[in-house]
N, CA, C and O atoms as CSV, one atom per row, in Angstrom:
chain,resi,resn,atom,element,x,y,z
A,1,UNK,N,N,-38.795,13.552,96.253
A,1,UNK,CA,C,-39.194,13.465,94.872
A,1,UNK,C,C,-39.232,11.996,94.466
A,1,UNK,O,O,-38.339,11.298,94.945
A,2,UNK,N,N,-40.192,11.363,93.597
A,2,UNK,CA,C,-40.800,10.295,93.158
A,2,UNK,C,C,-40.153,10.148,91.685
A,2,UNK,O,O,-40.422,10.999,90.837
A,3,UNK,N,N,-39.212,8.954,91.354
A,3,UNK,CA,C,-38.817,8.936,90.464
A,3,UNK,C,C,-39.411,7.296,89.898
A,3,UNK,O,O,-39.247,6.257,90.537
A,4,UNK,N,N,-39.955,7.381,88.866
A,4,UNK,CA,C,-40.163,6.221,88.107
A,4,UNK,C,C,-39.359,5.851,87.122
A,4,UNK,O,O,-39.345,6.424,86.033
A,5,UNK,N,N,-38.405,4.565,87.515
A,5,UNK,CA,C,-37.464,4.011,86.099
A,5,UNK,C,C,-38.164,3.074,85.249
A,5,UNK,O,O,-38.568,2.334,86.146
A,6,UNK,N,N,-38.550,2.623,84.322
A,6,UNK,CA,C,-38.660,1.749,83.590
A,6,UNK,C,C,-37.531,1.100,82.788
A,6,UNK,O,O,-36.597,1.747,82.314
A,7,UNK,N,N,-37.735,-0.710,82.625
A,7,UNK,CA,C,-36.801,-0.921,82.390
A,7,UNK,C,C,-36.835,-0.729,80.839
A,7,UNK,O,O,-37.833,-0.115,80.461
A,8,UNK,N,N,-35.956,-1.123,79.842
A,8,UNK,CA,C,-35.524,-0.873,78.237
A,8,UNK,C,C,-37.069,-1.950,78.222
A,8,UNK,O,O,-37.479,-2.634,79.161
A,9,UNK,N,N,-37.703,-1.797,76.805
A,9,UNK,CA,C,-38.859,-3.028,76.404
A,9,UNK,C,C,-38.382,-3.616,75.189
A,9,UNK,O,O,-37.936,-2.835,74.348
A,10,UNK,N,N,-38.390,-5.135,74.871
A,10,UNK,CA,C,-37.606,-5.726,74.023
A,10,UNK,C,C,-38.992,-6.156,72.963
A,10,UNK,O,O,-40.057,-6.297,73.565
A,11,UNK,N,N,-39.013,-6.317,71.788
A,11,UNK,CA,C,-39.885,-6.334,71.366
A,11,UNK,C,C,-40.378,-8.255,71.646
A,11,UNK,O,O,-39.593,-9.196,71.766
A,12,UNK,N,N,-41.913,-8.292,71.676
A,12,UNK,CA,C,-42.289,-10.091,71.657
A,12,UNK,C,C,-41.618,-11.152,70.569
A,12,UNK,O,O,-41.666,-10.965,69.353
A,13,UNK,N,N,-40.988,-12.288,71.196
A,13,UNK,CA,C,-40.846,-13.220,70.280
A,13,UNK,C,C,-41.994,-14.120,69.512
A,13,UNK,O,O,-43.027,-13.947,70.159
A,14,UNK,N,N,-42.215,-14.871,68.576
A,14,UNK,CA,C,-43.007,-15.873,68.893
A,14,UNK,C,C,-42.212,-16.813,68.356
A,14,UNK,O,O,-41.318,-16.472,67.581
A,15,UNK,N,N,-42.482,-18.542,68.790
A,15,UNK,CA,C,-42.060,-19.595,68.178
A,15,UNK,C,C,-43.239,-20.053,67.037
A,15,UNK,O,O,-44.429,-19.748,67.110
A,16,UNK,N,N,-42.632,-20.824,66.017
A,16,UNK,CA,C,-43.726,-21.602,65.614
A,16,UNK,C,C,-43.281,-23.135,64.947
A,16,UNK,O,O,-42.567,-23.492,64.010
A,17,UNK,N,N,-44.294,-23.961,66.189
A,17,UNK,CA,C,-44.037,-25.050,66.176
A,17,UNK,C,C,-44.872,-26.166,65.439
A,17,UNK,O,O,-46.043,-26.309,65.790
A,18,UNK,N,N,-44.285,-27.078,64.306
A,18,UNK,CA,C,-45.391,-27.909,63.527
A,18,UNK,C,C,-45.345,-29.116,64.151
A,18,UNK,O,O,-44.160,-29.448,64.180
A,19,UNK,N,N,-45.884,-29.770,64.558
A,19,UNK,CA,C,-46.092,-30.940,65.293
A,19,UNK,C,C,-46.750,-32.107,64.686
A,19,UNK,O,O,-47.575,-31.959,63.784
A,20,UNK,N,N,-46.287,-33.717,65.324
A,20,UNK,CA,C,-46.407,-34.255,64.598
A,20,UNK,C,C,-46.146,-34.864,63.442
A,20,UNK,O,O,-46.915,-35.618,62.846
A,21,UNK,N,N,-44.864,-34.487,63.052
A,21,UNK,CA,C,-44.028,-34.433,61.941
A,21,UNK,C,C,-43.635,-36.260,61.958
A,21,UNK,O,O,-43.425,-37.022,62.902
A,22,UNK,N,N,-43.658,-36.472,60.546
A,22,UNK,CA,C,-42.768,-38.127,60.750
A,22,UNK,C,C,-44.191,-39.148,60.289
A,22,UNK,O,O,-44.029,-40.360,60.146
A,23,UNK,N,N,-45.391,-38.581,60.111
A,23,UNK,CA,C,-46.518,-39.753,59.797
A,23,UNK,C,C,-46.703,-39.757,58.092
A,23,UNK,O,O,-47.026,-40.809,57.540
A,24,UNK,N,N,-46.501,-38.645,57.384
A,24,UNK,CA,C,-47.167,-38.499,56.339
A,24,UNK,C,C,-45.763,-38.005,55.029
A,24,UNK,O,O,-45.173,-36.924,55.017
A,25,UNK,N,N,-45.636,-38.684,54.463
A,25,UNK,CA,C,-44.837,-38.310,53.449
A,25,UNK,C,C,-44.642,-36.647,52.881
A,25,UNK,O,O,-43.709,-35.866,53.070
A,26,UNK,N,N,-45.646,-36.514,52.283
A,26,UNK,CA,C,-46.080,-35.387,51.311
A,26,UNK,C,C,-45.883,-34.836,52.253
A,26,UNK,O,O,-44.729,-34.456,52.450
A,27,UNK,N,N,-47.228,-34.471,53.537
A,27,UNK,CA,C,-47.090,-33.296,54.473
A,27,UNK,C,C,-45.391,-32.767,54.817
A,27,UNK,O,O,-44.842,-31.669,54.724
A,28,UNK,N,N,-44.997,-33.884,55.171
A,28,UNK,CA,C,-43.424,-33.743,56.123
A,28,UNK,C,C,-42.900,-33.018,54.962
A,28,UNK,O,O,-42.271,-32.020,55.315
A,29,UNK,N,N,-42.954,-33.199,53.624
A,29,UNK,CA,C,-41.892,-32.239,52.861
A,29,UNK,C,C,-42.102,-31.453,52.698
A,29,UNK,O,O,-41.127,-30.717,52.548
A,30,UNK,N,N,-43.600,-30.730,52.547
A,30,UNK,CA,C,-44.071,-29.536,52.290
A,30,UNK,C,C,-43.931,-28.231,53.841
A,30,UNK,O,O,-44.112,-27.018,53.950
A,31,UNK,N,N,-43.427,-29.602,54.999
A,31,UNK,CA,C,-43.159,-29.009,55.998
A,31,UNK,C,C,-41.917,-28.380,56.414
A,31,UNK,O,O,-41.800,-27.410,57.163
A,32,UNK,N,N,-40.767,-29.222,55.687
A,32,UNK,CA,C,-39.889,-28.897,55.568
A,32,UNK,C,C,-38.888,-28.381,53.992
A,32,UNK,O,O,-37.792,-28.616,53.484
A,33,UNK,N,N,-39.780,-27.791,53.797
A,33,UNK,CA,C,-39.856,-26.574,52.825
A,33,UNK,C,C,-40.343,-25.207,53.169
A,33,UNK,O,O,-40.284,-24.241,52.408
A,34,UNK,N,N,-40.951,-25.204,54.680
A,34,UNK,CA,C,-41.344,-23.458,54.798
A,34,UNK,C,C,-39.796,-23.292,55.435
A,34,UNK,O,O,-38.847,-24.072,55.356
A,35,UNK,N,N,-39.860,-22.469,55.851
A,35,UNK,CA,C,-38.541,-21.081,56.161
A,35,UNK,C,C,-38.406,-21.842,57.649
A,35,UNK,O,O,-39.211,-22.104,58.543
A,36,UNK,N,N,-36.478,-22.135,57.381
A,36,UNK,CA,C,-36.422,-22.802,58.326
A,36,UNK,C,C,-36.347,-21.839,60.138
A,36,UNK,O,O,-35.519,-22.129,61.001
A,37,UNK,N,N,-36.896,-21.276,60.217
A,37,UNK,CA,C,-37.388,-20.350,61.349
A,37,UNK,C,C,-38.493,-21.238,62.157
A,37,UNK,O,O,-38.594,-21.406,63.372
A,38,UNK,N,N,-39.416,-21.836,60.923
A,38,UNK,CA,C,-40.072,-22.912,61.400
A,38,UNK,C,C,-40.017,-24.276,62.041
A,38,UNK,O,O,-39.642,-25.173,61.287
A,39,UNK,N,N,-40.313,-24.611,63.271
A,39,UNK,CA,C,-39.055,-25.967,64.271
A,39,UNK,C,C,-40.537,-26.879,64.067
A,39,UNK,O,O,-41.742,-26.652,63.960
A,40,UNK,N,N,-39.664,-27.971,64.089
A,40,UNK,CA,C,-40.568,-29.235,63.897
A,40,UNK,C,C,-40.497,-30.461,65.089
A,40,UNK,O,O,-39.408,-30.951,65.386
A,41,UNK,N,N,-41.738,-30.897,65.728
A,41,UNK,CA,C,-41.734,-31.914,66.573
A,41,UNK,C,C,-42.313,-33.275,66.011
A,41,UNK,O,O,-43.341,-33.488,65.368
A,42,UNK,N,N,-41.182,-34.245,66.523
A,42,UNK,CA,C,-41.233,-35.373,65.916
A,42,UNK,C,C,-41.560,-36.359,67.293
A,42,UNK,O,O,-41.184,-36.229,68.458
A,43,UNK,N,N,-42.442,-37.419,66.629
A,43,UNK,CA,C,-42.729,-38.188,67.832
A,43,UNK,C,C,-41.732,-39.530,67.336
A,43,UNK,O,O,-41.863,-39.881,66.163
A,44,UNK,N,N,-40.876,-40.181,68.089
A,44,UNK,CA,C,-40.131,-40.994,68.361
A,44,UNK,C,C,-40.240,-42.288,67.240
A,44,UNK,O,O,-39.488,-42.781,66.399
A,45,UNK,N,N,-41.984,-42.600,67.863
A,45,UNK,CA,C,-42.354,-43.959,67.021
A,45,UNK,C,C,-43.208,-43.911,65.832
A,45,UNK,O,O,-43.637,-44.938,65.306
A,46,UNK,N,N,-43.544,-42.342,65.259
A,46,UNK,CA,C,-43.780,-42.105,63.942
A,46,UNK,C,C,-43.185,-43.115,62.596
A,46,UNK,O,O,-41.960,-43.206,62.685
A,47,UNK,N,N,-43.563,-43.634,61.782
A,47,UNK,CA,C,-42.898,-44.584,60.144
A,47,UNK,C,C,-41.585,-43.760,60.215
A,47,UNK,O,O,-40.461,-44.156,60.521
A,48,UNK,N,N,-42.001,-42.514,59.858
A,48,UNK,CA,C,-40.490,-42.007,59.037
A,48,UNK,C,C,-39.804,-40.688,60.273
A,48,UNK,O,O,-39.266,-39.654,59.878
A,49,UNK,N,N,-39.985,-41.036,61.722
A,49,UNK,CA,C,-39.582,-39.859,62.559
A,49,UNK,C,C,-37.962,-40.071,62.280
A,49,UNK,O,O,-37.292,-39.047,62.152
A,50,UNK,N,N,-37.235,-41.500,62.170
A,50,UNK,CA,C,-35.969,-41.062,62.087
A,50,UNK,C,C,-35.051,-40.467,60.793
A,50,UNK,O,O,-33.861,-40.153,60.762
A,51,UNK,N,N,-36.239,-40.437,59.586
A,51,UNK,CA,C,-35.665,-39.489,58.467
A,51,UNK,C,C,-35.785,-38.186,58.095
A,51,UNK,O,O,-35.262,-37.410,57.296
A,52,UNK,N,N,-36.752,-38.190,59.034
A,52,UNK,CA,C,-37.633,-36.552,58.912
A,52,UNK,C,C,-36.266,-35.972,60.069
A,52,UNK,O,O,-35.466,-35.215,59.520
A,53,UNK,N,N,-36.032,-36.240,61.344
A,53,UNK,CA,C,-35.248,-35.454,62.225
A,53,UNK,C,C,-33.375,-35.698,61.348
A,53,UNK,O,O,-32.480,-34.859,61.451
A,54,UNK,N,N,-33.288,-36.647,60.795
A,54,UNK,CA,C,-32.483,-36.359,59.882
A,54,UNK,C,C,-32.357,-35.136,58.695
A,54,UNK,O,O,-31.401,-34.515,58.230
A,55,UNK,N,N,-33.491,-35.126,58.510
A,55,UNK,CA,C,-34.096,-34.246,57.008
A,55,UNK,C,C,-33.289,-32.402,58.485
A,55,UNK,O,O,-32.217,-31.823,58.657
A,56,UNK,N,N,-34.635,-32.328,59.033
A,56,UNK,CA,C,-34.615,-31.444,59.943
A,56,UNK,C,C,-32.929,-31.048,60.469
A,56,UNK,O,O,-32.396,-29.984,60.155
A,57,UNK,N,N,-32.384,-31.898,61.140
A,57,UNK,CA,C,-31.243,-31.449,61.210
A,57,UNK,C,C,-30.243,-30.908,60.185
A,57,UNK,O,O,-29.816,-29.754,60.235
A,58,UNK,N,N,-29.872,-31.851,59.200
A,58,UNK,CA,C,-29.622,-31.017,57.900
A,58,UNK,C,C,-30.047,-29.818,57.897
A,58,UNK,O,O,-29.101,-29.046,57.741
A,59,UNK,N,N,-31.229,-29.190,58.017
A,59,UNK,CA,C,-31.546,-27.981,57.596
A,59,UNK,C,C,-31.322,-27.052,58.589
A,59,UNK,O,O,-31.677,-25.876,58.513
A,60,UNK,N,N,-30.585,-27.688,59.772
A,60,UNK,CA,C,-30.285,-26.811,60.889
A,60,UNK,C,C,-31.666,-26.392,61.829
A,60,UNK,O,O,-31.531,-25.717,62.850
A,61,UNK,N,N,-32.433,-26.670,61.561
A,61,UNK,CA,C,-34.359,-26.283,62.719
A,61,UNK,C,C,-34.239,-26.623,63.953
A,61,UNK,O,O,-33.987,-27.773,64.309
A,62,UNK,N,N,-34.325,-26.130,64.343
A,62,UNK,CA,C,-34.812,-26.600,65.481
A,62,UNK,C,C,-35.714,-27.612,65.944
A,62,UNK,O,O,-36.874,-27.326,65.646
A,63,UNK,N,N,-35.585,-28.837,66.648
A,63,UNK,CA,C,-36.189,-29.851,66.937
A,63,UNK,C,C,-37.111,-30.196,67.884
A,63,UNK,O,O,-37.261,-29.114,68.451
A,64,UNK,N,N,-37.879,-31.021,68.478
A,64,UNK,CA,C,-38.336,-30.927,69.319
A,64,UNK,C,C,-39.096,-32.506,69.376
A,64,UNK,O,O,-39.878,-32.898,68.509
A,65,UNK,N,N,-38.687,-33.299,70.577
A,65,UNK,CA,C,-39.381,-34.382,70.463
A,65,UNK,C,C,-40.539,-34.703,71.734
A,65,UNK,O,O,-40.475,-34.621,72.961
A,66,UNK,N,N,-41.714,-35.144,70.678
A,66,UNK,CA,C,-42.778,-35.133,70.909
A,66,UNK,C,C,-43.030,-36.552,71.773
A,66,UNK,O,O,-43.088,-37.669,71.258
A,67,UNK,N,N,-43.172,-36.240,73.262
A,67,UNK,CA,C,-42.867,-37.620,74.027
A,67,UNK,C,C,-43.995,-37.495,74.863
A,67,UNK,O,O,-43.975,-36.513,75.605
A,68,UNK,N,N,-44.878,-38.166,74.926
A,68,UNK,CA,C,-46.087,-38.075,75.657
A,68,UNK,C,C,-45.426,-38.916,76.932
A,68,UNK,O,O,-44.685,-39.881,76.745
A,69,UNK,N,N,-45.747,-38.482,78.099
A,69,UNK,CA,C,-45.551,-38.986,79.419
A,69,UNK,C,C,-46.831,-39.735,80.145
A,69,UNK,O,O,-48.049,-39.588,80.247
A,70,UNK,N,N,-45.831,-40.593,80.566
A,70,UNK,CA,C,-47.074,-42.196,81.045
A,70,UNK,C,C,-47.998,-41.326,82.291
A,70,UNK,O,O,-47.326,-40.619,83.042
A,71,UNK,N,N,-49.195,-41.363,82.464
A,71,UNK,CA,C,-50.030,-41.003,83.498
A,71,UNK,C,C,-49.737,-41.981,84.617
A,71,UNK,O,O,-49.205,-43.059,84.352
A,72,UNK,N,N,-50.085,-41.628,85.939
A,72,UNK,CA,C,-49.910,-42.404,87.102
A,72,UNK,C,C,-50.836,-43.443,87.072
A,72,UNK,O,O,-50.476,-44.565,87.429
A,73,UNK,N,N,-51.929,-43.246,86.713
A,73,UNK,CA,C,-52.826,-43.816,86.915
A,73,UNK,C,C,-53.033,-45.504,85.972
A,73,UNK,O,O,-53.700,-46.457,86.374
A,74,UNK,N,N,-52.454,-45.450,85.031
A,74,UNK,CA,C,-51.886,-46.394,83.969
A,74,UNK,C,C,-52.936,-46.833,82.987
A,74,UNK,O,O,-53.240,-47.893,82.440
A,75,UNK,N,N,-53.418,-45.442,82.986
A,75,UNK,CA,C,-54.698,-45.318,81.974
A,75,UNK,C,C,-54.352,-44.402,80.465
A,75,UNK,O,O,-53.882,-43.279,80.652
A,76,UNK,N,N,-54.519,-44.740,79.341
A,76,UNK,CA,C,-54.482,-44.180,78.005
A,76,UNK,C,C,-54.709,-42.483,78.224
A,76,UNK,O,O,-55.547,-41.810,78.825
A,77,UNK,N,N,-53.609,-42.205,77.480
A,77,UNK,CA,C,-53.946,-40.443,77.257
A,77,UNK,C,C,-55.157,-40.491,76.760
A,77,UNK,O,O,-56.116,-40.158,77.456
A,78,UNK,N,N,-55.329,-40.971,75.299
A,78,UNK,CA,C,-57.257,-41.030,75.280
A,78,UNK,C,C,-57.003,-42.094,74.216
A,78,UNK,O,O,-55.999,-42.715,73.864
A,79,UNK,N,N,-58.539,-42.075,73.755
A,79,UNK,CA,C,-58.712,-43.619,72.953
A,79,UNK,C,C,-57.303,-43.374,72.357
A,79,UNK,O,O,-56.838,-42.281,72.032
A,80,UNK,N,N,-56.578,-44.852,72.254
A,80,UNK,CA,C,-55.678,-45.194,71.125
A,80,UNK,C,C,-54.290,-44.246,71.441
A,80,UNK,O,O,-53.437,-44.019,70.583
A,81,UNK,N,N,-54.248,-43.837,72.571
A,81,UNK,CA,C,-53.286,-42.907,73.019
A,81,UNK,C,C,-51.872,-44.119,73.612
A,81,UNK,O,O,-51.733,-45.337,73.728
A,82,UNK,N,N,-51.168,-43.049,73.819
A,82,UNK,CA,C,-49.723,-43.906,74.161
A,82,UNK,C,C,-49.740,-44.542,75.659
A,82,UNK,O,O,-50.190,-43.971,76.652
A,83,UNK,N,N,-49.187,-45.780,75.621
A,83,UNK,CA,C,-48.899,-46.253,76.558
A,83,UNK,C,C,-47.830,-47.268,76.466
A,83,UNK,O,O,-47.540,-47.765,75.378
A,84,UNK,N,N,-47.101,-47.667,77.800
A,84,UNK,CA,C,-45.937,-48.598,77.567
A,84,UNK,C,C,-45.549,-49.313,78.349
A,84,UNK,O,O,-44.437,-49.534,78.827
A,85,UNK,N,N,-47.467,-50.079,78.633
A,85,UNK,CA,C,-47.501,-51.039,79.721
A,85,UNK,C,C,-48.346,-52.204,78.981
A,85,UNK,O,O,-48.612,-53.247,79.578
């Protein structure tokens, strides 16, 4: 006899991530004013990334830093893109 178990099914998560956080005054507060369920990525060398991940922590969010990685080749992610050569 042929028995099929299946395992328990958990229902889907999703994340939702705002990115970019730390360039724009207005935006960043109106960003961190939705429901903090909402996690925010901050790029390092943004004007205001080290008040915004301040702001963010306070509110307990989840963080996430936005670090673009150098290509081998030692060519620009694209026009005007990061580099640190």
């Amino acid at each position: 006899m042929f028995v099929l178990f299946t395992p328990l099914v958990q229902a889907a998560q999703m994340a939702i991530v705002i990115d970019d956080v730390g360039y724009r005054i207005k935006e960043d507060r109106e960003i961190l004013a939705l429901p903090k369920a909402v996690s925010v990525a901050i790029i390092p060398v943004a004007p205001y990334a080290t008040e915004r991940a301040k702001d963010a922590y306070n509110q307990k969010r989840d963080i996430l830093i936005h670090l673009p990685m150098e290509p081998k080749s030692k060519q620009p992610i694209e026009e005007g893109g990061y580099s640190y050569w």
